[in-house]
Each structure stands twice: as C-alpha cells, then as structure tokens.
C-alpha positions as CSV (number, residue, x, y, z in Angstrom):
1,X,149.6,156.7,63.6
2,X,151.7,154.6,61.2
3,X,151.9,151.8,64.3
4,X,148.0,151.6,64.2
5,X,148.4,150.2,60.7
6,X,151.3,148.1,60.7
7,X,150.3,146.5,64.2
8,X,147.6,144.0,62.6
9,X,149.9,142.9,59.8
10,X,152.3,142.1,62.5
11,X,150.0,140.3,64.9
12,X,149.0,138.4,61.1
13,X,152.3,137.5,60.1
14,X,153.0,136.0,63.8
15,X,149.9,133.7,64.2
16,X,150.5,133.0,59.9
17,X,154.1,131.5,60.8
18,X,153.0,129.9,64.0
19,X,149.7,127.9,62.1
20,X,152.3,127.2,59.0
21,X,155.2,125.7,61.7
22,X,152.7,123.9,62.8
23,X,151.2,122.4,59.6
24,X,154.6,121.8,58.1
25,X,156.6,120.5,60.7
26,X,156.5,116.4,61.0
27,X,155.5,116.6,64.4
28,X,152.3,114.2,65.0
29,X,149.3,116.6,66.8
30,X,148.5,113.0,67.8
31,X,151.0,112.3,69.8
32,X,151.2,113.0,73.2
33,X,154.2,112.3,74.9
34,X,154.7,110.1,78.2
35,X,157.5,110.8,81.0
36,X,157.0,107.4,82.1
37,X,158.2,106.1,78.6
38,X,161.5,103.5,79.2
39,X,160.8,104.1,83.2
40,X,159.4,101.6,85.6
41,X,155.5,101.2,85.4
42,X,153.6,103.4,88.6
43,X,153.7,101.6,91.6
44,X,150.1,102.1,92.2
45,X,148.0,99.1,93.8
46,X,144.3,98.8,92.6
47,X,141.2,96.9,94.2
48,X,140.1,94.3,91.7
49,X,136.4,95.1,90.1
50,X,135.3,91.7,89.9
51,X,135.2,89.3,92.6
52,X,136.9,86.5,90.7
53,X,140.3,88.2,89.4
54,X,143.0,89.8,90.6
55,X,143.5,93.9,90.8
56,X,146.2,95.5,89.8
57,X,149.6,94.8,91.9
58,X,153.1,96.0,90.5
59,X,154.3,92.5,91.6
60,X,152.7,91.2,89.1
61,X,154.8,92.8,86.1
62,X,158.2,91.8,87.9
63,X,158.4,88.9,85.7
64,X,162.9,89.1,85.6
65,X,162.8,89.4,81.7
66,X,160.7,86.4,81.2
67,X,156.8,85.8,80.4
68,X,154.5,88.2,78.1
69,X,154.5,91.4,77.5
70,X,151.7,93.0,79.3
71,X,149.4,95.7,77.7
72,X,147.6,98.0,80.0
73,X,144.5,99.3,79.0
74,X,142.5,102.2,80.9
75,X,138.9,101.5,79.8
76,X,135.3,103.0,81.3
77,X,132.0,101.5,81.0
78,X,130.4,105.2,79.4
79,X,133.3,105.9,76.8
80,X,131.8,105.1,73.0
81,X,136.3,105.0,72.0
82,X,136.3,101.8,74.7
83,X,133.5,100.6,72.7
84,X,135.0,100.8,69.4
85,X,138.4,99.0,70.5
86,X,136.4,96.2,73.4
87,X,136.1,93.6,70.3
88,X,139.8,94.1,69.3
89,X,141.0,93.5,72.8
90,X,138.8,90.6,73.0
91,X,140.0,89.4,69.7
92,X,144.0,89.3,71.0
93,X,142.7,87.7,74.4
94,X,141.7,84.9,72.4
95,X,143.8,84.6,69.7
96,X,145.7,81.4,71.2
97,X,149.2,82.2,68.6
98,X,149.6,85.5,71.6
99,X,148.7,83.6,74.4
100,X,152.4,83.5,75.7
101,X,153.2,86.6,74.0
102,X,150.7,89.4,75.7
103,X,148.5,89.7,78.7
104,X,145.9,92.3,79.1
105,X,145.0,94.4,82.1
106,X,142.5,96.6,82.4
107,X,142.1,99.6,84.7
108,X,138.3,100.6,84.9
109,X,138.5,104.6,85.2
110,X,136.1,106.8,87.3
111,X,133.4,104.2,86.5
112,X,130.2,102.5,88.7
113,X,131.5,98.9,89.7
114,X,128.2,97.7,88.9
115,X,128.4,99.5,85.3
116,X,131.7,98.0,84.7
117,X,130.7,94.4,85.7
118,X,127.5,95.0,83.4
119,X,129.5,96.0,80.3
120,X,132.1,93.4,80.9
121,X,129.2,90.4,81.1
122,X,127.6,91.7,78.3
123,X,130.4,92.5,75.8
124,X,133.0,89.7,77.1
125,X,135.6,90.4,79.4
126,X,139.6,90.6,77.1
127,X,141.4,91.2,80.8
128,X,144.1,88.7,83.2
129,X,143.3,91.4,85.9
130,X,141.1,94.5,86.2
131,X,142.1,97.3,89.1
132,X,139.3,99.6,90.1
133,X,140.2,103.4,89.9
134,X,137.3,104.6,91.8
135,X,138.6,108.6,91.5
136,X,140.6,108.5,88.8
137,X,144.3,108.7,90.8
138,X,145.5,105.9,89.0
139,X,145.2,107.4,85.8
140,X,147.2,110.4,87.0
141,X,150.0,108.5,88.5
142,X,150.1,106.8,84.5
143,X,149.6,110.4,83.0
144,X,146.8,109.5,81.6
145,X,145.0,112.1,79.9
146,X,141.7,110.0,79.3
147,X,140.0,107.1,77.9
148,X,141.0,104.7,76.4
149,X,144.8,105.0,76.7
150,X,147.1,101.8,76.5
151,X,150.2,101.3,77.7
152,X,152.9,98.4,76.9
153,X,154.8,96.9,79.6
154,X,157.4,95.0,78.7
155,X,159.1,91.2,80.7
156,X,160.7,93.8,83.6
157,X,157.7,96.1,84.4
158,X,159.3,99.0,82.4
159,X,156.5,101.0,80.1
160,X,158.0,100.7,76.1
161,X,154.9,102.5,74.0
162,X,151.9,104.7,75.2
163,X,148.8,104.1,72.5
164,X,145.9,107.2,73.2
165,X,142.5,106.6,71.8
166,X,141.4,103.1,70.8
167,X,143.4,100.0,69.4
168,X,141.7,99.0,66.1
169,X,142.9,96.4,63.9
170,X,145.2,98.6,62.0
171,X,146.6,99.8,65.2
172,X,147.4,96.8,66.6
173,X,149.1,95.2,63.5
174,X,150.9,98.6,62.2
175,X,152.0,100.0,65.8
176,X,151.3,97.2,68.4
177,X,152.0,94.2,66.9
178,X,155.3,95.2,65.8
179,X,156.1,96.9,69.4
180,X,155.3,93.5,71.3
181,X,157.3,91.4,69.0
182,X,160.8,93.1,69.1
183,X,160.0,93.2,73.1
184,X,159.6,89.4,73.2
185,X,162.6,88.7,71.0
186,X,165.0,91.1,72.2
187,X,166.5,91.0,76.1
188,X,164.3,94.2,78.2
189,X,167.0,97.0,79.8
C-alpha cells in the first residue's frame, strides 16, 4: 500500500531531474549534430533546375585546397525560413569583397521545378549551381533534417559547419563569417 504512494513521487523526482539536466546543462537544444562534419561532402549527383546552370556534381568541390569556400544551401520554393534568409544569400552573392572567398549552391528540396524557377525569377537567384532533389534523397544522403539547412564546404570538398534554419545577418557575421575566413586562411586537412 505504502508503494501506491511513494510511486508518483518517484516517477516526479525522475522526470524533475531529467527537465532540470536538461535546462542546466550547456548543451544547445539547437544544435543538431552532423556525422558528415570533417568528412568528405555526399557524393550525390543532382539534375540542374534551370536550364542555364550547372547541377550539383562532387567534381565540382574538388578544388585541391585552392578557390572559395563553398556554402551549400538546401532551399524550397513553399518554406516561409527560405524566405526569411533568400535576401541574405542574395546579399553575399553580390557582395564583390566575397567574391573569391564563397560560392553558393543551392539544392531545391522536394519542390515543383516550375515553383522553384518562379520564386528564383521573382526574388533573384544568390546560387553558382542549383541541383534538383525531386524526392528528397539528396537531403538524406546530407542528413538533412529539413529546410533550410546549410552546410560549409571547404577548398577540398570536406563539410566544416552544418547551419539549421535560416542564415540572417547575425548568423552570417557571428557564426559564418568567422567559419569561412579561418577556412580560407588556414591550409584544409
């Protein structure tokens, strides 16, 4: 009979200590880790979207230590976050002081080609190449867990940083910016 009573306090104290580890600890809820982190980029060939650039081919990212960093940006047509970040990326595309620094790619995620190519011509297109991932199999072969996710390449096709949700201003300059320069000035492993 005593159990019956002392059960519930039990159960309290357990899921109590787990929300308080979780609260206190320094561990970042916003933070999801990547097993591709300091391992070569998926070698996962895309069909471009548009007609007029290139897809996405490993090749490309093969530069032997040399050239820009690349950043590669998994984007969709209906996601508001893609929205938010679009004028950022377009920003960096154009900002001629990164123009031998960073490239953009853009992988267009379980979206309508034609939906793409509209958003693109109406809100300005911020990518060197854009691969089409018609069922999404590209996104699992990055881990992807959605939209938009970013990941940094850096001169030898090796992924350095994995950025989930949007890259805003204050993303780029505290986390991105920062990330992209000590790639470009130190030698790539």
């Amino acid at each position: 009979m005593r159990a019956i009573f002392i059960l519930p306090i039990v159960m309290f104290a357990l899921i109590a200590g787990f929300f308080g580890w979780a609260l206190l600890s320094n561990r970042d809820p916003s933070t999801l880790p990547s097993m591709l982190i300091d391992k070569p980029m998926p070698n996962t060939v895309l069909a471009p979207l548009l007609p007029d650039m290139p897809g996405i081919d490993p090749a490309q990212f093969a530069g032997g230590g040399s050239g820009p960093v690349t950043l590669v940006n998994i984007f969709a047509s209906w996601c508001p976050p893609c929205q938010v970040e679009h004028p950022v990326l377009l920003k960096l595309s154009r900002d001629q002081s990164l123009k031998d620094k960073i490239r953009i790619v853009g992988i267009n995620y379980k979206d309508k080609p034609e939906e793409a190519k509209a958003w693109l011509a109406r809100l300005g297109n911020p990518y060197a190449a854009i691969g089409a991932d018609l069922n999404g199999r590209a996104a699992i072969d990055w881990g992807s867990y959605g939209v938009p996710e970013t990941y940094v390449i850096d001169r030898n096709g090796r992924v350095r940083y994995r950025q989930v949700g949007p890259i805003t201003e204050d993303v780029w300059r505290d986390t991105l910016a920062p990330i992209v320069a000590s790639l470009q000035t130190s030698p790539s492993k």
